[in-house]
C-alpha positions as CSV (number, residue, x, y, z in Angstrom):
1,X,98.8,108.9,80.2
2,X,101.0,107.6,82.8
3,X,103.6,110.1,84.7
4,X,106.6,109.4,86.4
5,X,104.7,110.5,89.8
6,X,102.0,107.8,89.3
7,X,105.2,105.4,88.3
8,X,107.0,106.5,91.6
9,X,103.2,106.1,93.7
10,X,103.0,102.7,92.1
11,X,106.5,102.1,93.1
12,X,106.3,103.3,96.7
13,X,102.7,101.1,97.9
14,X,104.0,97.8,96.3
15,X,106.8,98.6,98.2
16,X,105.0,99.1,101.5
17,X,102.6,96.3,100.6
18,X,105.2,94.0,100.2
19,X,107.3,94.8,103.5
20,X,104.3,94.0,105.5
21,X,103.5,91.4,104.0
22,X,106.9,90.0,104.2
23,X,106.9,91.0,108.1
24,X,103.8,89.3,108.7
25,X,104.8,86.0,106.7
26,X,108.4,85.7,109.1
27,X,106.1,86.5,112.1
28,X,104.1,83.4,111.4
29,X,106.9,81.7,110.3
30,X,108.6,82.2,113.8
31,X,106.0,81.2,115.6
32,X,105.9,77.9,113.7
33,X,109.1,76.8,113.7
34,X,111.4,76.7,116.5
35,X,114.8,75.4,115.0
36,X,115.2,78.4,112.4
37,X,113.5,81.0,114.8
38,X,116.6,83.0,114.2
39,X,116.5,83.1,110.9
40,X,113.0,84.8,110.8
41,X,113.7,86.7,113.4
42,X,116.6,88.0,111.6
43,X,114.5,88.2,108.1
44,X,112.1,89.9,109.9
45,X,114.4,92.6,111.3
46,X,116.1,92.9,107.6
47,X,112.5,93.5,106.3
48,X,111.9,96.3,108.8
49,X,115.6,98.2,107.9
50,X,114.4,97.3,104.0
51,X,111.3,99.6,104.7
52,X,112.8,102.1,106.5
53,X,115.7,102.6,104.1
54,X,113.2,102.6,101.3
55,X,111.1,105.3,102.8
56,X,114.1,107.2,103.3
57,X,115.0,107.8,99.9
58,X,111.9,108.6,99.0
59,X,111.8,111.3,101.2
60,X,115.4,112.5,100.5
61,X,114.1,112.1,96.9
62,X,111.1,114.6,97.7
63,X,113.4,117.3,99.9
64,X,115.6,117.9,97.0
65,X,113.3,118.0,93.8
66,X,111.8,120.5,96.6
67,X,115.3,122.6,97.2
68,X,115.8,122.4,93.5
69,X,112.3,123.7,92.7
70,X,112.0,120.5,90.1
Protein backbone atom coordinates (compact mmCIF):
# COMPACT_ATOMS: atom_id res chain seq x y z
CA UNK A 1 0.00 0.00 0.00
CA UNK A 2 1.22 3.28 -0.86
CA UNK A 3 1.66 6.08 2.00
CA UNK A 4 1.83 9.62 1.85
CA UNK A 5 5.71 9.40 2.90
CA UNK A 6 6.43 7.20 -0.22
CA UNK A 7 4.08 9.86 -2.18
CA UNK A 8 6.12 12.83 -0.64
CA UNK A 9 9.75 10.59 -1.51
CA UNK A 10 8.39 10.09 -4.99
CA UNK A 11 7.68 13.70 -5.06
CA UNK A 12 10.92 15.05 -3.63
CA UNK A 13 13.61 12.78 -6.27
CA UNK A 14 11.51 13.65 -9.41
CA UNK A 15 11.91 16.86 -8.17
CA UNK A 16 15.72 16.78 -7.75
CA UNK A 17 16.03 14.63 -10.89
CA UNK A 18 14.39 17.06 -12.78
CA UNK A 19 16.34 20.32 -11.54
CA UNK A 20 19.52 18.69 -12.61
CA UNK A 21 18.56 17.73 -15.43
CA UNK A 22 17.07 20.93 -16.30
CA UNK A 23 20.53 22.65 -15.15
CA UNK A 24 22.51 20.43 -17.21
CA UNK A 25 20.23 20.93 -20.44
CA UNK A 26 20.63 25.13 -20.12
CA UNK A 27 24.38 24.47 -19.42
CA UNK A 28 24.67 22.81 -22.87
CA UNK A 29 22.36 25.00 -24.21
CA UNK A 30 24.60 28.06 -23.32
CA UNK A 31 27.45 26.71 -24.49
CA UNK A 32 25.75 26.30 -27.89
CA UNK A 33 24.24 29.21 -28.53
CA UNK A 34 25.62 32.53 -28.18
CA UNK A 35 22.69 35.01 -29.14
CA UNK A 36 20.30 33.77 -26.24
CA UNK A 37 23.23 32.95 -23.78
CA UNK A 38 21.30 35.08 -21.43
CA UNK A 39 18.38 33.48 -21.54
CA UNK A 40 19.98 30.12 -20.32
CA UNK A 41 21.98 31.67 -18.13
CA UNK A 42 19.01 33.20 -16.59
CA UNK A 43 16.97 29.73 -16.86
CA UNK A 44 19.72 28.18 -15.47
CA UNK A 45 19.82 30.46 -12.32
CA UNK A 46 15.76 30.17 -12.01
CA UNK A 47 16.35 26.28 -11.99
CA UNK A 48 18.86 26.56 -9.14
CA UNK A 49 16.38 29.11 -6.89
CA UNK A 50 13.47 26.34 -8.11
CA UNK A 51 15.62 23.71 -6.22
CA UNK A 52 16.57 25.43 -3.46
CA UNK A 53 13.09 26.80 -2.71
CA UNK A 54 11.80 23.29 -3.15
CA UNK A 55 14.12 21.81 -0.73
CA UNK A 56 13.16 24.33 1.65
CA UNK A 57 9.69 23.51 2.09
CA UNK A 58 10.37 20.21 2.48
CA UNK A 59 12.46 20.80 5.21
CA UNK A 60 10.15 23.38 6.87
CA UNK A 61 7.54 20.65 6.12
CA UNK A 62 9.77 18.08 8.17
CA UNK A 63 10.65 20.76 11.28
CA UNK A 64 7.06 21.19 12.02
CA UNK A 65 5.33 17.70 11.70
CA UNK A 66 8.53 17.37 14.07
CA UNK A 67 7.47 20.32 16.69
CA UNK A 68 3.88 19.12 16.37
CA UNK A 69 4.82 15.50 17.16
CA UNK A 70 2.70 14.47 13.75
Amino acid sequence: MVTIDGISMAVISLIRLGAVFRFIYCMVRLEGAEEEQTQYRKRAKNTVLFYVFAESVWQIKEIVFYYFGT
